[in-house]
N, C-alpha and C positions, 0 to 999 in steps of 0.2 A: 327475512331470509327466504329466500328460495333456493330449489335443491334440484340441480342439474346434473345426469349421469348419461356422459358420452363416452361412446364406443365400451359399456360394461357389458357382463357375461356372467351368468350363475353368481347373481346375487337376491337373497330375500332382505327384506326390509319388512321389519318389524319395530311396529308403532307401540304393542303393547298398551293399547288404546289411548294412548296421547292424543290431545288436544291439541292443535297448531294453529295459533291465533294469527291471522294476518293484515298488511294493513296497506289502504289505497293499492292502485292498480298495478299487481304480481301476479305472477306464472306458478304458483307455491312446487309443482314436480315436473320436468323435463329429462325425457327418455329417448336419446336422438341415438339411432344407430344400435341401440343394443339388445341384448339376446337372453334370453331364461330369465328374468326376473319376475321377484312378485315383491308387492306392494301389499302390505297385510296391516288392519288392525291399528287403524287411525283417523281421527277424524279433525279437518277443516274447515275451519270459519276466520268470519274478519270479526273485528272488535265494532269497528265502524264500515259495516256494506257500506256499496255501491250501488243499494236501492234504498229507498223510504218506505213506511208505511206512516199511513195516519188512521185514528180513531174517527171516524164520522160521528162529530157530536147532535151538529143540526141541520136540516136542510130548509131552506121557505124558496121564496120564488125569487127572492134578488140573490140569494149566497147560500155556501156550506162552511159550516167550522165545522174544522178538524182540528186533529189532534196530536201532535208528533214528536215521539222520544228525541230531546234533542240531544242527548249522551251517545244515542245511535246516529240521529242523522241532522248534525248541526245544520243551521241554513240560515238563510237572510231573506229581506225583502229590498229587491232591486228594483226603481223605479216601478213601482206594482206590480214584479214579476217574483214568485217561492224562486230563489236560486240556494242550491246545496254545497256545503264548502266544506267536504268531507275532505277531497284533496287538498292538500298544499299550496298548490301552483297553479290552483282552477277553480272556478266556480263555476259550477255543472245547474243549466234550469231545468225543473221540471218537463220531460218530453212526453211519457203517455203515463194509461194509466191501467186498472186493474182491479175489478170491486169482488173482492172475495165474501163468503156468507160468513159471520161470525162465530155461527156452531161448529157448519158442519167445515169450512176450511175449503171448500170449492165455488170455481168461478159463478158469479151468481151469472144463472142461465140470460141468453142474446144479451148481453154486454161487451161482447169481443171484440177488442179493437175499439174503433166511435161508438161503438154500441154503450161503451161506459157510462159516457158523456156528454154523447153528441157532436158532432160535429161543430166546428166552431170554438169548441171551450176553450183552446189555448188565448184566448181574446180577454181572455180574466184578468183583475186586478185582485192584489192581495194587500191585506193589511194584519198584522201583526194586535192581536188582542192582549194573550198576557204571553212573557215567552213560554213556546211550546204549544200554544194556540192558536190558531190563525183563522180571518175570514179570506174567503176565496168568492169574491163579488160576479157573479154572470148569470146571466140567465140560460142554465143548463137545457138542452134541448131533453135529455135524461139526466133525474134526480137517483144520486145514490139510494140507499136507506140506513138511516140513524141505528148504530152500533153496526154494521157491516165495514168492514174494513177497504181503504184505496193501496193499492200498491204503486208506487211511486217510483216509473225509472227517470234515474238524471245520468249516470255516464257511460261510457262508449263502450263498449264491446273490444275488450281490446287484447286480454288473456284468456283462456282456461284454465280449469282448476289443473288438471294434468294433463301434459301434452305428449304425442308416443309418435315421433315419426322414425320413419325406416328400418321400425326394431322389427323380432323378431317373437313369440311366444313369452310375452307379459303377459302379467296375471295380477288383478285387481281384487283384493277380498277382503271382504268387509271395511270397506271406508265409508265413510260420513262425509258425505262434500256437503255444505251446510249453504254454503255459497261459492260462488267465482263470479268476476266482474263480467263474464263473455260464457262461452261453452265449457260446460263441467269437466267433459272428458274429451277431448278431438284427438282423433286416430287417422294417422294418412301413410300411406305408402307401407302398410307393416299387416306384418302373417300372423294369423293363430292369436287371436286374442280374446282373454277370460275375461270375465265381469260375473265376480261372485259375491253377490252379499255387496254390492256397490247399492247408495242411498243418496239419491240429490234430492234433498228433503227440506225443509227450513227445519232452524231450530225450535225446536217446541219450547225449552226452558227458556229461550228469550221472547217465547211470543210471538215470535214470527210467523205471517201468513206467507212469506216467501222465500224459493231456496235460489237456486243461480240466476242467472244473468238471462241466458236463453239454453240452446239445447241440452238435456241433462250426459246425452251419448254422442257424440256426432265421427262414425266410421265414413271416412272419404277415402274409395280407393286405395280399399285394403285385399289382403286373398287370404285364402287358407281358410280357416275357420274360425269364425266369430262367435263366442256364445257368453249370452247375455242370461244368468239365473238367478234366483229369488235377489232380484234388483226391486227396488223402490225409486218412486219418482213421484213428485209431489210442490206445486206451488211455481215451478218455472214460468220464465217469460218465455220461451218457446215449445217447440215438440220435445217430450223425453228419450225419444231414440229417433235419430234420423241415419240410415244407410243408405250409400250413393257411389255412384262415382262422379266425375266430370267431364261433359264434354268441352270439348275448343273448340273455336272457330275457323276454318281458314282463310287467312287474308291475303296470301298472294300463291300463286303457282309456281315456284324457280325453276322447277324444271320436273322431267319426268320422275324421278326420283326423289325430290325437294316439297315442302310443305311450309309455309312460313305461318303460323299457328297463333292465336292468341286467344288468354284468359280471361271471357266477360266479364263474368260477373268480377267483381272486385274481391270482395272472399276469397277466392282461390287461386289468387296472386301466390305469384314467385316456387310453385311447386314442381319438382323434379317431375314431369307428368310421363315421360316416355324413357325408355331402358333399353337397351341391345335385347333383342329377341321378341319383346314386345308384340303381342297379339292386337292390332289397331283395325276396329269397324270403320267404314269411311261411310258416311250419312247423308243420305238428302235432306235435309232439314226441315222441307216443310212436309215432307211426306213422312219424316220418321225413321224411311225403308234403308236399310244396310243395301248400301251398292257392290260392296264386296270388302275382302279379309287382306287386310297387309301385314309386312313386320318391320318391325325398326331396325335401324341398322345403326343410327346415331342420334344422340338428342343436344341442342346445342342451346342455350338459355343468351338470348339477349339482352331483356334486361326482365323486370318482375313481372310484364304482359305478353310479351313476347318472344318466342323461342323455335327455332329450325328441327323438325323433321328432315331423316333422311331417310329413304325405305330400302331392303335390299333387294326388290322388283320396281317395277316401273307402275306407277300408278293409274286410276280408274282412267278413261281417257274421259267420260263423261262426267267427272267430278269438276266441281265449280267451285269459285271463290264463295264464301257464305257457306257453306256448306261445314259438317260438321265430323267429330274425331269421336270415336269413344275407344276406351281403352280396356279391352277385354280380357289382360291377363291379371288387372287388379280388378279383382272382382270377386267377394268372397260367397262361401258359404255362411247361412244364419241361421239360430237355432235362441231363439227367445224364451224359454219356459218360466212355469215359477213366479212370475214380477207381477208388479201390483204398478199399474199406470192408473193413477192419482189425479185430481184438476189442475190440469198445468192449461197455460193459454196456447192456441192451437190443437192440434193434433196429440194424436198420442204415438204410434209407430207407422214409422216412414219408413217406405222400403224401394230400394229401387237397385237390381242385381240380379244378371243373371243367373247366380248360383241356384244351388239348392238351399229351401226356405223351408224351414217348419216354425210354425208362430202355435203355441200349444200350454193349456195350463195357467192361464192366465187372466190378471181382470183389469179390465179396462173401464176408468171413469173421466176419458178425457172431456174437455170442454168443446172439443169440434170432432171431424171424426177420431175415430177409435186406430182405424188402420188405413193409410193414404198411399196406394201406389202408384206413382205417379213418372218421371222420366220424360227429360226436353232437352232441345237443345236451340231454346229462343230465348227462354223469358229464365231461369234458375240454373239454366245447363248442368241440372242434376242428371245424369246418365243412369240408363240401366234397364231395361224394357226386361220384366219377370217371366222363366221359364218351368220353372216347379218350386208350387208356394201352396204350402198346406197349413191351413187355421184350423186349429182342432181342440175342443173342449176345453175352450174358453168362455169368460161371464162378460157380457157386455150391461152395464147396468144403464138405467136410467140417464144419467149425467155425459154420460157420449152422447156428444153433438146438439149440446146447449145452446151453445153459441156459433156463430156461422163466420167463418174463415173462409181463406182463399183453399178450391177445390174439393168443400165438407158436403160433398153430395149424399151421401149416406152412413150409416154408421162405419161400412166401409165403400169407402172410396174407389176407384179404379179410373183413376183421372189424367192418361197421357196428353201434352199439351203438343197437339197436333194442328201445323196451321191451317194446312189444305185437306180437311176432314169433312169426307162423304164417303156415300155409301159404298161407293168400289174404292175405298181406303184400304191395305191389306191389314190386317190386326196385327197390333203392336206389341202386345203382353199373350202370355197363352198358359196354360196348363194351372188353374189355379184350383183351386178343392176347401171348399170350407164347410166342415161338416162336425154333429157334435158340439154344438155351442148354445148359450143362453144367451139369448137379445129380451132384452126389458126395455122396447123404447116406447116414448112418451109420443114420440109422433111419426108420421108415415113412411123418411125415405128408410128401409134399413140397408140394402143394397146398392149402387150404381157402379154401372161397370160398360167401361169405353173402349173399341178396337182391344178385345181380349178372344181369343181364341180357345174354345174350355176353359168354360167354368162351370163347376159344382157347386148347387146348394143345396145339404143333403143330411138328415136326419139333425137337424137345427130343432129347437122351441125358440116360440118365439112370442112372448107375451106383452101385452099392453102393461104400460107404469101409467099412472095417473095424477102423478108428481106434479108434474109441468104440465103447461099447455102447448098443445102445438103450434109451431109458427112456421114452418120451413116451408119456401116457394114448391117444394117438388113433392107433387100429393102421391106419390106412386111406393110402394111396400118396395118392386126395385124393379130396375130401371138400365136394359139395355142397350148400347147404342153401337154399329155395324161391328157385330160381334158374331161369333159362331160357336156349334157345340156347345150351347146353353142346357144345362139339368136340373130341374129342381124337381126333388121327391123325396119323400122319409119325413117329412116337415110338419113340427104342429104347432099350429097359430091360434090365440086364445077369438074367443067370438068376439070381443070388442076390437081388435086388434085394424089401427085405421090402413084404409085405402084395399088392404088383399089382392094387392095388384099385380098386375104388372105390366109394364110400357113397351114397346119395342121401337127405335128409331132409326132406319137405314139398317134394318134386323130382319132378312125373311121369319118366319114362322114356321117354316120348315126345319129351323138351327135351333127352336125352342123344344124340349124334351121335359114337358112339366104333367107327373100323374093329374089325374083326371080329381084323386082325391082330396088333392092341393087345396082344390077351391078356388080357383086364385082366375078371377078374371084379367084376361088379355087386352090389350089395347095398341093399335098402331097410331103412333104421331101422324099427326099432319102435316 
C-alpha cells in the first residue's frame, strides 16, 4: 500500500505510532499539490530492505566470510557473483559497500567509498558455505575486521520514503523512516516546510547498522521556510540533509526572449523548474558570476530534459549557449537546530541557498565533513551560492571527516566548483559567521573555505581527539583560497592541537584579520 494525497488541505494524519511495514520498491507517502497538512506519529520500514548487511566472521589473505540474515536479505550465487532476490522480478548484485564499527555503529574511519575494499573488489568470486554463510574469494586491497559489520547495497534508487511536491506548509513529526529504497524525504517546488522529531535511523530491534537508501532530507528548490528540529539521522548511504536548488543548461538561443533549457544531471529530470513571475540568475558557468536578473513569462516542458523559457524582457546579449539558469525565487530560508547528525556515508549537512541560514545547536558525527557548502553549475548543478549563514553552538566531534569524500576539505567545507578559478575570481559565497562551537578533531584540516567573501571564525574551542590517527592530504588547521574579509579571533586551541595554521592561496593578507593571540602561523601557497 502506498498512500497518495492530491490536491488536499487541512488535513492531520495521525499514525498513533503505527508501524507500517513495507515491501520491494514503494513510495509509502505522496503529497503532490497540497496545503496544511501534518503527518504525525508513525513509523516505516520494509520487512525485507533494499540493503544487506552481513556479519564479518573471517578475514585471511585469499577471502572474507560473512554472514547474512537470509529472512532479511534472500540471495543467491550467480556464476561466482552474491546476486539479492529480494524483488520479484529482479535480481539485484551486490554494488558497493560500507564497513560500520560493531559497538559504536559509525563508519569505521578512511573507508569511504574504495576506501572499504579497495579498489578492484567487485572482481570476487563467491561461494556459498552453509546457507546464510558465505565465502567472498579476493584478494582485498583493504581487509574489513572480524565482527565489524558490511553494509550491502544492491538496488536502485528509485523511491522515497515520502515525497512532497508543490505543496504547501507540511509538517512532518515524529516519524521513524526506518528505511526507503532511495531518499527518505525529497521536497521540491514547495513552501514552509517542518521536520519535527523526523528519524532516518536504522532499526535497532532488527539489528540494523543501516537506515535509507541515500539522503535522509533532500529540499530541492523549495522557499519560504524550511526548518529541520530535533531530527536524527543515522546509518544512510548518503548526506543526511542536503538543500539546493538546480541549475540548467542552455542549449540553444531562439531568440531574444526564448531559452531552450535542459536538465543534466539525470536526477532532476522532468521537473516544473520555471513559473510566471519567476526570479531567474543567468550564469557564466565557468566563472560562477550572475550576468544579470530576468523573469519568466512562460515555461513550456518538452519532454523530461528539455523545456522552453520564455522571459518578459529581452535577454543578456552576452549570454551563451552552455551557460547556465538558476532559479531565485525557490530558494528557501533554513533553520536546522536540535539534530543529532549521526555516521551516515558522506557528509552530514549540505547547503546551498541563498536565503537566510542558521545551522545552531547541534551535533555533528558525520563520516566526511560536517557541513559542505558547496554550488555548481558543471559537474551536480546543485545551485545556490550562500549569502547569510550562521553556525552557532554546535559539537563537532571526533568522527567528522573520518573518511574522505568528494569536496571534505575540512570539517567544514566551503567548496564551490568553479572552472576558471584564480586569483581575480570574484567570490562566490559571502557573509558566513561561525562562532561558539566545539571541534574535537583528530587531525588538521578543520576549516577550508573557497571564493567566499566574509567569513567569521570567532569564539570557537577547538581541541585535539586522539581517537584516530591523522591521514588527511591538507596539513593546514584552515585553509583560504581568493577570499576576502577573513576574521579569526575569540579562539582557543588546545596545545596539541595539529598544524595551528593557516594557508592563504590567491588570498592577499591584507583580507586576513586574525588577533595576534590566535597563535596561528600564516603561510602563503606557492
Amino acid at each position: 500500500m502506498c498512500v497518495t494525497f492530491e490536491n488536499v488541505q487541512n488535513l492531520i494524519i495521525e499514525g498513533n505510532g503505527s508501524t507500517l511495514i513495507f515491501h520491494e520498491q514503494m513510495q509509502p507517502f505522496t503529497f503532490d499539490s497540497c496545503k496544511n497538512i501534518i503527518l504525525k506519529d508513525v513509523y516505516i520500514d520494509w520487512d525485507q530492505p533494499l540493503i544487506a548487511q552481513a556479519e564479518i566472521l573471517k578475514v585471511t589473505d585469499d577471502f572474507i566470510e560473512l554472514g547474512i540474515n537470509l529472512d532479511e536479505s534472500p540471495y543467491r550465487i550467480d556464476v561466482g557473483k552474491l546476486v539479492f532476490t529480494v524483488e520479484k522480478h529482479g535480481r539485484e548484485p551486490w554494488k558497493s559497500s560500507m564497513e560500520f564499527d560493531r559497538d559504536g555503529h559509525f563508519v569505521v574511519p578512511q573507508t569511504g567509498d574504495y576506501g572499504c575494499l579497495g579498489r578492484g573488489w567487485n572482481n570476487y568470486l563467491a561461494e556459498n558455505i552453509i546457507p546464510g554463510i558465505i565465502r567472498v574469494y579476493y584478494p582485498f586491497l583493504r581487509k574489513p575486521a572480524v565482527g565489524n559489520f558490511l553494509v550491502m547495497r544492491h538496488a536502485e534508487r528509485i523511491h522515497s520514503g515520502i515525497f512532497i511536491q508543490e505543496s504547501k506548509n507540511i509538517t512532518i513529526k515524529n516519524v521513524n523512516l526506518y528505511h526507503a529504497t532511495g531518499l527518505g524525504i525529497l521536497a521540491q517546488f514547495s513552501e514552509d516546510l517542518t521536520f519535527d522529531e523526523y528519524r532516518a535511523i536504522p532499526n535497532k530491534k532488527k539489528k540494523r547498522y543501516f537506515g535509507g537508501g541515500d539522503d535522509g532530507l533532500q529540499v530541492s528548490n523549495c522557499k519560504g521556510l524550511i526548518t529541520v528540529k530535533n531530527c536524527e539521522f543515522a546509518g544512510l548511504m548518503d548526506d543526511p540533509i542536503n538543500v539546493h536548488g538546480t541549475s540548467v543548461r542552455i542549449e540553444k538561443i531562439i531568440s531574444d526572449k526564448e531559452l531552450e533549457c535542459k536538465f543534466v544531471h539525470h536526477q532532476s529530470e522532468g521537473m516544473n523548474w520555471g513559473h510566471p513571475g519567476d526570479k531567474i540568475s543567468f550564469i557564466e558557468n565557468l566563472s560562477m558570476q550572475s550576468i544579470a536578473i530576468g523573469e519568466v513569462e512562460s515555461f513550456k516542458k518538452v519532454n523530461n530534459q528539455i523545456f522552453i523559457l520564455t522571459f518578459k524582457n529581452p535577454i543578456p546579449k552576452k549570454l551563451k549557449v552552455k551557460n547556465a539558469l538558476e532559479n531565485l525565487t525557490w530558494s528557501p530560508d533554513l533553520l536546522v537546530t536540535n539534530t543529532h547528525f549521526k555516521s551516515c556515508r558522506a557528509r552530514g549537512l549540505l547547503v546551498s541557498t541563498p536565503g537566510k541560514v542558521v545551522i545552531e545547536n547541534n551535533i555533528f558525527e558525520s563520516s566526511g565533513s560536517a557541513i559542505l557548502i558547496a554550488g555548481d553549475a558543471n559537474g551536480w548543478f546543485e545551485s545556490g551560492a550562500v549569502t547569510d549563514v550562521l553556525i552557532k553552538n554546535n559539537v563537532f566531534t571526533e568522527l567528522c571527516n573520518t573518511s574522505s569524500y568528494q569536496f571534505c576539505e575540512g570539517i567544514i567545507s566551503i567548496y564551490p566548483i568553479i572552472p576558471e578559478f584564480n586569483a581575480d575570481t570574484p567570490p562566490f559565497h559571502k557573509n558566513i559567521r561561525i562562532e561558539n562551537n566545539e571541534f574535537h578533531p583528530f587531525d588538521f584540516p578543520v576549516l577550508y573555505a573557497k571564493s567566499v567573501d566574509g567569513i567569521l571564525f570567532k569564539n570557537n574551542s577547538v581541541t585535539r581527539s586522539l581517537r584516530f590517527e591523522p591521514y588527511h592530504k591538507r596539513k593546514y588547521t584552515f585553509t583560504f583560497e581568493a577570499s576576502n574579509n577573513i576574521t579569526i579571533s575569540g579562539n582557543t586551541f588546545s596545545d596539541d592541537i595539529l598544524g595551528k595554521n593557516i594557508l592563504l592561496k590567491w588570498t592577499d593578507k591584507s583580507e586576513l584579520n586574525c588577533s595576534a593571540n590566535q597563535n596561528l602561523k600564516v603561510e602563503m601557497a606557492k
